[in-house]
C-alpha positions as CSV (number, residue, x, y, z in Angstrom):
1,X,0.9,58.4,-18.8
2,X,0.8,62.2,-18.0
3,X,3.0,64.7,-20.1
4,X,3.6,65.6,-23.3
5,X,6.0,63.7,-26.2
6,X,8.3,66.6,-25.5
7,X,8.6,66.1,-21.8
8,X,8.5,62.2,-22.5
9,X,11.8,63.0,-25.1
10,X,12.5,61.1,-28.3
11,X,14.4,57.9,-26.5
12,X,12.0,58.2,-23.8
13,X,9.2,58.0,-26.1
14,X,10.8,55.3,-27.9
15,X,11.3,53.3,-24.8
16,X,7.5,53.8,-24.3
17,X,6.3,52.3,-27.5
18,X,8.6,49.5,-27.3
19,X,7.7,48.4,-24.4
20,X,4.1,47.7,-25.9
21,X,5.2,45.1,-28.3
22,X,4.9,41.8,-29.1
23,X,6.7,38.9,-31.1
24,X,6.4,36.6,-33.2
25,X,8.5,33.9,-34.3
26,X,9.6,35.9,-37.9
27,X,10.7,38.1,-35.8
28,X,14.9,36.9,-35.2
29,X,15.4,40.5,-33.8
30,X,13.1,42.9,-32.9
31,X,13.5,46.7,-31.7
32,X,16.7,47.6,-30.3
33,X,19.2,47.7,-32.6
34,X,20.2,49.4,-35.9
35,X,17.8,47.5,-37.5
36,X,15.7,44.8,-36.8
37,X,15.8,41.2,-38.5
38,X,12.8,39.0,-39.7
39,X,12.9,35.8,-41.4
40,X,12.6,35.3,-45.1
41,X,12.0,31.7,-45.7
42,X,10.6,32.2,-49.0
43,X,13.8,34.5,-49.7
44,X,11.3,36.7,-51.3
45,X,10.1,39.8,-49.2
46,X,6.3,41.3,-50.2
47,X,7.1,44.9,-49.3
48,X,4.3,48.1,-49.2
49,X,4.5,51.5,-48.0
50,X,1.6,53.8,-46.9
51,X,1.7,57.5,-45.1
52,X,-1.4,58.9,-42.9
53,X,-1.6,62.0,-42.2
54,X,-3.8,64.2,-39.7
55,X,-6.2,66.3,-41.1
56,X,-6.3,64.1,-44.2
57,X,-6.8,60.7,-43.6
58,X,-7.9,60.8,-40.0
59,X,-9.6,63.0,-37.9
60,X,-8.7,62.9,-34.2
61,X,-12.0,63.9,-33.3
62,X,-13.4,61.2,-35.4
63,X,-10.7,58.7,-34.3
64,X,-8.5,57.7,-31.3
65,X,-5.1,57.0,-31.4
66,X,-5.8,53.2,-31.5
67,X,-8.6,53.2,-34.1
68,X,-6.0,55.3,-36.4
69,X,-3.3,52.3,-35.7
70,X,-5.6,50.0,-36.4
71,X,-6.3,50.9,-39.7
72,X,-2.5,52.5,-40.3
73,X,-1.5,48.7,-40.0
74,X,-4.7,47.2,-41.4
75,X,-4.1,49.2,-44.9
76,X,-0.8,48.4,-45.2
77,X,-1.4,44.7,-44.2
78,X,-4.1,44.0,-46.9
79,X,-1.8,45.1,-49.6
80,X,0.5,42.6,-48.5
81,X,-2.7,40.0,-48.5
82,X,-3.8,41.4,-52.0
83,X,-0.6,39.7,-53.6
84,X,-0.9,36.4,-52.0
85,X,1.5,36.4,-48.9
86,X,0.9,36.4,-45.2
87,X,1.9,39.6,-43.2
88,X,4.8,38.8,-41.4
89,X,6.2,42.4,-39.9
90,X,5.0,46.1,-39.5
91,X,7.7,49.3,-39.5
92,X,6.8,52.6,-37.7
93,X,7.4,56.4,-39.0
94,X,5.9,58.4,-37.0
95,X,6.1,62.1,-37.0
96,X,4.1,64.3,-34.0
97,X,4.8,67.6,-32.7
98,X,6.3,68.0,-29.3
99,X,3.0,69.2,-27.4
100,X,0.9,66.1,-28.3
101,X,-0.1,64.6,-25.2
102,X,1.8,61.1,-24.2
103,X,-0.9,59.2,-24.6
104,X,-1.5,59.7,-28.1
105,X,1.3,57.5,-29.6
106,X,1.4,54.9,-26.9
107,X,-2.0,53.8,-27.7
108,X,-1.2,54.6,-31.6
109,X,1.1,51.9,-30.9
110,X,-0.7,49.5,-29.3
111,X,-3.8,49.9,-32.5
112,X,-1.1,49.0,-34.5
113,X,-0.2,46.3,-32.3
114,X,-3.2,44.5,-32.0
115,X,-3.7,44.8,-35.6
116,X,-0.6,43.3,-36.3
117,X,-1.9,40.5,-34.2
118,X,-4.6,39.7,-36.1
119,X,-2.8,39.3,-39.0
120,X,-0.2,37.0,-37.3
121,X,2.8,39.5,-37.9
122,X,4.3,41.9,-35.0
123,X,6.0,45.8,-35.4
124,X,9.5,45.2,-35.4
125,X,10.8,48.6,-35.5
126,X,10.7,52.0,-37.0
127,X,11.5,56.3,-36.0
128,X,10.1,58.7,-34.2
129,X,10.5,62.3,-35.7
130,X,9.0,65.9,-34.6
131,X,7.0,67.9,-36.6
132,X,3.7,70.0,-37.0
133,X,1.6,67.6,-38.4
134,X,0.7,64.1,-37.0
135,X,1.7,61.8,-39.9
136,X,1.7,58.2,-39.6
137,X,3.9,56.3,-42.0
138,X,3.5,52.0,-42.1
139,X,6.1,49.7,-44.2
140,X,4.5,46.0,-44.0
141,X,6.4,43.1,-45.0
142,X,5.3,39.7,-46.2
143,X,6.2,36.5,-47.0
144,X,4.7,34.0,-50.3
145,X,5.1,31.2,-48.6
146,X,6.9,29.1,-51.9
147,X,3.9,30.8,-53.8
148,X,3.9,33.4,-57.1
149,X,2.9,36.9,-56.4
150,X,-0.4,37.5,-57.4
151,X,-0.4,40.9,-59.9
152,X,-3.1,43.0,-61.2
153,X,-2.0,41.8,-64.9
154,X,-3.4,38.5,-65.2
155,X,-7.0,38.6,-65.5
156,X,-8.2,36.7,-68.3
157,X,-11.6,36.8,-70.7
158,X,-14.0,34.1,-69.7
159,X,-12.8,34.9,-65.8
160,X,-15.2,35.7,-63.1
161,X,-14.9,38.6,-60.9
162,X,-14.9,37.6,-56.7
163,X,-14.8,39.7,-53.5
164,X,-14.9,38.9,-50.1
165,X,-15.0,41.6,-47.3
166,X,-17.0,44.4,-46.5
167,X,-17.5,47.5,-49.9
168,X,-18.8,51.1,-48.7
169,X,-18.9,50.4,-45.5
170,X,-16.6,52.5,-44.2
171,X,-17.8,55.2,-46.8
172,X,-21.2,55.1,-45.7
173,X,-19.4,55.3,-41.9
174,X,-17.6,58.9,-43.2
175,X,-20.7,60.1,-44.6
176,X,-22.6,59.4,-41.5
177,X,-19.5,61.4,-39.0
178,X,-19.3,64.1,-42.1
179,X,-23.1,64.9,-40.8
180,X,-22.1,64.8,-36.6
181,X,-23.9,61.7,-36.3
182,X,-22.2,58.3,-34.5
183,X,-24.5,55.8,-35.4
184,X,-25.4,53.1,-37.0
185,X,-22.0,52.2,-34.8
186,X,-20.8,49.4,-37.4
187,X,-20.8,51.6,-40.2
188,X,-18.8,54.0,-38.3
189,X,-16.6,51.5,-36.5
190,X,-15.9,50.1,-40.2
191,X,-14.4,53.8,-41.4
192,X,-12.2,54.2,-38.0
193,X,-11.5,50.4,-38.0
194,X,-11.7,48.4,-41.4
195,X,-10.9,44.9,-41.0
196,X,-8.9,43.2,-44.0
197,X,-9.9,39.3,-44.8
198,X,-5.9,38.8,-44.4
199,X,-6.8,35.1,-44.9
200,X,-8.5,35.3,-48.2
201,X,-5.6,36.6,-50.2
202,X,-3.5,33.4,-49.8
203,X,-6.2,31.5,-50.2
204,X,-7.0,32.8,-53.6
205,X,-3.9,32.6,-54.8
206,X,-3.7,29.1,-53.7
207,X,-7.1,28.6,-55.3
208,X,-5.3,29.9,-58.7
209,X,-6.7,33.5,-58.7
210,X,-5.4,35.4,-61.9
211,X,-5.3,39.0,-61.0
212,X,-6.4,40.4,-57.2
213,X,-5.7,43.7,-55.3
214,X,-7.4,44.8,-52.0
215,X,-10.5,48.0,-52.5
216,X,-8.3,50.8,-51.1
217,X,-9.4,53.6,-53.2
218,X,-13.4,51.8,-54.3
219,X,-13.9,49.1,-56.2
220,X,-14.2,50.6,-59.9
221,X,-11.2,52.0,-59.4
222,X,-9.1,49.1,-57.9
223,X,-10.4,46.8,-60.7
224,X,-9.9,49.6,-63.0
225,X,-6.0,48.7,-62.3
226,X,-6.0,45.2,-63.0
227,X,-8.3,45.8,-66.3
228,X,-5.7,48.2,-67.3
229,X,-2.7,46.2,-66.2
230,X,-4.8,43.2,-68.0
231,X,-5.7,44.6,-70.9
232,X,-9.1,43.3,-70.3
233,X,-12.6,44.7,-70.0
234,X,-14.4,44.4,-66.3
235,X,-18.1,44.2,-66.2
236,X,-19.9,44.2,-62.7
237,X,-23.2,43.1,-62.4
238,X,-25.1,45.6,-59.5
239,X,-27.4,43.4,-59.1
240,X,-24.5,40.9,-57.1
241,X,-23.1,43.7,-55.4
242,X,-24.5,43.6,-51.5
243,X,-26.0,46.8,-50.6
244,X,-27.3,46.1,-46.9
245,X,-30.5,47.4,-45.8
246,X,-29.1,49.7,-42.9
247,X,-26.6,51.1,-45.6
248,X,-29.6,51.9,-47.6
249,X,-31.1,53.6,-44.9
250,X,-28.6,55.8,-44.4
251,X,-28.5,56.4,-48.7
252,X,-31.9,57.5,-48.0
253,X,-31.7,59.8,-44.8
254,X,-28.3,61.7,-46.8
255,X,-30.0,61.7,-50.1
256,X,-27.0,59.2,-51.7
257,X,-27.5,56.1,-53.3
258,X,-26.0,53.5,-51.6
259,X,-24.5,51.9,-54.8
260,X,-22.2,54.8,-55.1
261,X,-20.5,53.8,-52.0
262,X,-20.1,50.5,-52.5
263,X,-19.1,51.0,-55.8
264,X,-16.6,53.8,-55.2
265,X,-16.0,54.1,-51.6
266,X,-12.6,52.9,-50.8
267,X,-11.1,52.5,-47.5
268,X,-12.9,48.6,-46.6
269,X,-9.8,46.3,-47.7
270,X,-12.2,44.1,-49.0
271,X,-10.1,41.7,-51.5
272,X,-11.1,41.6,-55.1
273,X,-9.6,38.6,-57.6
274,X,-10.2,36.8,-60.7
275,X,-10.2,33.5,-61.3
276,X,-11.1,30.9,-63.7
277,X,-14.5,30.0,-64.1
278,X,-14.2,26.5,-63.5
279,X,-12.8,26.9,-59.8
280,X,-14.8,26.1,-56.9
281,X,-15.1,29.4,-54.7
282,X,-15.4,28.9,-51.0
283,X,-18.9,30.6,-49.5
284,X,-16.8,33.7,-48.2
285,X,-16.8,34.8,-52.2
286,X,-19.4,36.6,-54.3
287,X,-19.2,36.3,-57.7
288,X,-19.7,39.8,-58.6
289,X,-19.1,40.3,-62.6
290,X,-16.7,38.5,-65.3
291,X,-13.9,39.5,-67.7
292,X,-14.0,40.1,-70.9
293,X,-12.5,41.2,-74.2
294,X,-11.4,45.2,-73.9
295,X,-14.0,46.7,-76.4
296,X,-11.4,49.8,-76.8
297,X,-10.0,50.7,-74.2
298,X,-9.0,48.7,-71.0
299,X,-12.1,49.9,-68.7
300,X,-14.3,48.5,-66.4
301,X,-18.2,48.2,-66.6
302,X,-21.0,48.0,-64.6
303,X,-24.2,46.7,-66.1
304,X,-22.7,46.5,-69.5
305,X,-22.5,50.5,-69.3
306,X,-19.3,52.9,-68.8
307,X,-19.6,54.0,-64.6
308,X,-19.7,57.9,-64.4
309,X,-17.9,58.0,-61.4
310,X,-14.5,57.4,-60.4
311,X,-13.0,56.3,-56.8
312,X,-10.3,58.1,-54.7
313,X,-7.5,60.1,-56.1
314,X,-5.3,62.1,-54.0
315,X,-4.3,64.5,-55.8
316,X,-8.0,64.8,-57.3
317,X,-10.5,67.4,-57.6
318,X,-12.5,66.0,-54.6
319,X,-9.5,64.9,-52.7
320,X,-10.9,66.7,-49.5
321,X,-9.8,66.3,-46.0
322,X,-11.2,64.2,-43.6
């Protein structure tokens, strides 16, 4: 497609991204109309919200269009997975200034598309708005399937702490395009495309998880929420936590410890629960710490010893762009 979204128009452009979509069968109306209409069997919706925005959450010289709808929809998604429901739809806000090229949003579009996909859910709608700044807004939707929400406030003592999913990946992917470099190419990919276990969210909650979120902002952090919400005390063992050899590789040619990004880099998705200790975990979870009494304060551990470091804040100190 040649042009710019100006040239293209805003019901031109719409036209254009609508015509990339796909359905599912949620979906009893899709785009089109004043608003679309999916199905609620559960007659509970699982609702989340998240904004990107150029300059400070991607980089399009780091990322294409599709990589950044790919994880637009893949953030939104595992928050939806963190509480125990399946993804069922995707809505679009999407503000982009009127010299962009075409292109740009139509393959935005179809990122979040084939996301959406993989997930089993479909985009069923959303605005298109000018501005000076791309920004990228997502509102997933999900559905508990007759199940209770999963909240960060019922962690227990005596309950273990399990993850499945990839942790610093995608850090140790920023830290290796902060530097001009493109490989290792998983690392990388994992920062421009992280890839939720949309599965494993139901399926702890089914397996009677007490407390789970997805590691958006690190995993000290994340927990942090649920040991606060719980009133518990987390303690990680680092000696559980994965730290792949090609990850410490790249700790060693940037003079970082690797721990630091899996412990603190956010941005994988990964999905972190509690459970009791006498369920059976499938082989996709690591048992990765336990929860105890709060000492004083609602905190979490690592080794038996406070962690010095804290994860993403955006409105933080470090709260850098991209």
């Amino acid at each position: 497609m040649k042009g710019t979204v100006g040239e293209l128009g805003e019901f031109g452009l719409i036209r254009e991204l609508t015509s990339r979509l796909t359905t599912t069968p949620a979906v009893r109306l899709g785009p089109g109309d004043d608003a679309a209409v999916v199905a609620a069997p559960d007659r509970r919706v699982v609702v989340s919200t998240d904004v990107l925005l150029e300059g400070r959450h991607f980089r399009r010289d780091w990322s294409t269009a599709y990589d950044v709808g790919r994880k637009a929809a893949a953030q939104n998604m595992a928050d939806i997975a963190a509480m125990g429901a399946v993804p069922t739809a995707v809505l679009l806000g999407l503000v982009v200034p009127a010299d962009l090229p075409a292109t740009w949003p139509s393959e935005l579009m179809d990122g979040l598309r084939d996301e959406c996909q993989v997930a089993g859910a479909a985009v069923v709608g959303g605005d298109v708005v000018r501005g000076d700044t791309i920004t990228v807004s997502i509102t997933a939707l999900g559905d508990l399937r007759n199940s209770d929400p999963v909240t960060r406030s019922g962690a227990q003592p005596g309950d273990v702490v399990a993850v499945t999913g990839w942790l610093g990946w995608s850090a140790a992917g920023h830290a290796v395009l902060a530097r001009g470099f493109r490989s290792p190419r998983a690392f990388v990919e994992a920062h421009r495309r992280p890839e939720p276990p949309y599965h494993a969210g139901p399926a702890a909650a089914r397996l009677g998880a007490t407390a789970m979120t997805d590691v958006s902002d690190g995993l000290v952090a994340d927990l942090g929420h649920i040991a606060e919400a719980s009133k518990v005390r987390i303690d990680l063992r680092s000696g559980d936590v994965d730290v792949p050899s090609q990850m410490a590789d790249i700790g060693q040619a940037v003079g970082v410890d690797p721990l630091q990004w899996v412990l603190n880099g956010g941005e994988d998705h990964a999905i972190v629960a509690t459970f009791p200790p006498d369920v059976k975990l499938p082989a996709r979870w690591k048992v990765i710490g336990e929860v105890l009494n709060p000492s004083a304060l609602p905190q979490v551990t690592v080794d038996g010893a406070p962690w010095p470091h804290s994860g993403w804040d955006h409105f933080g100190a470090g709260a850098e762009a991209e």
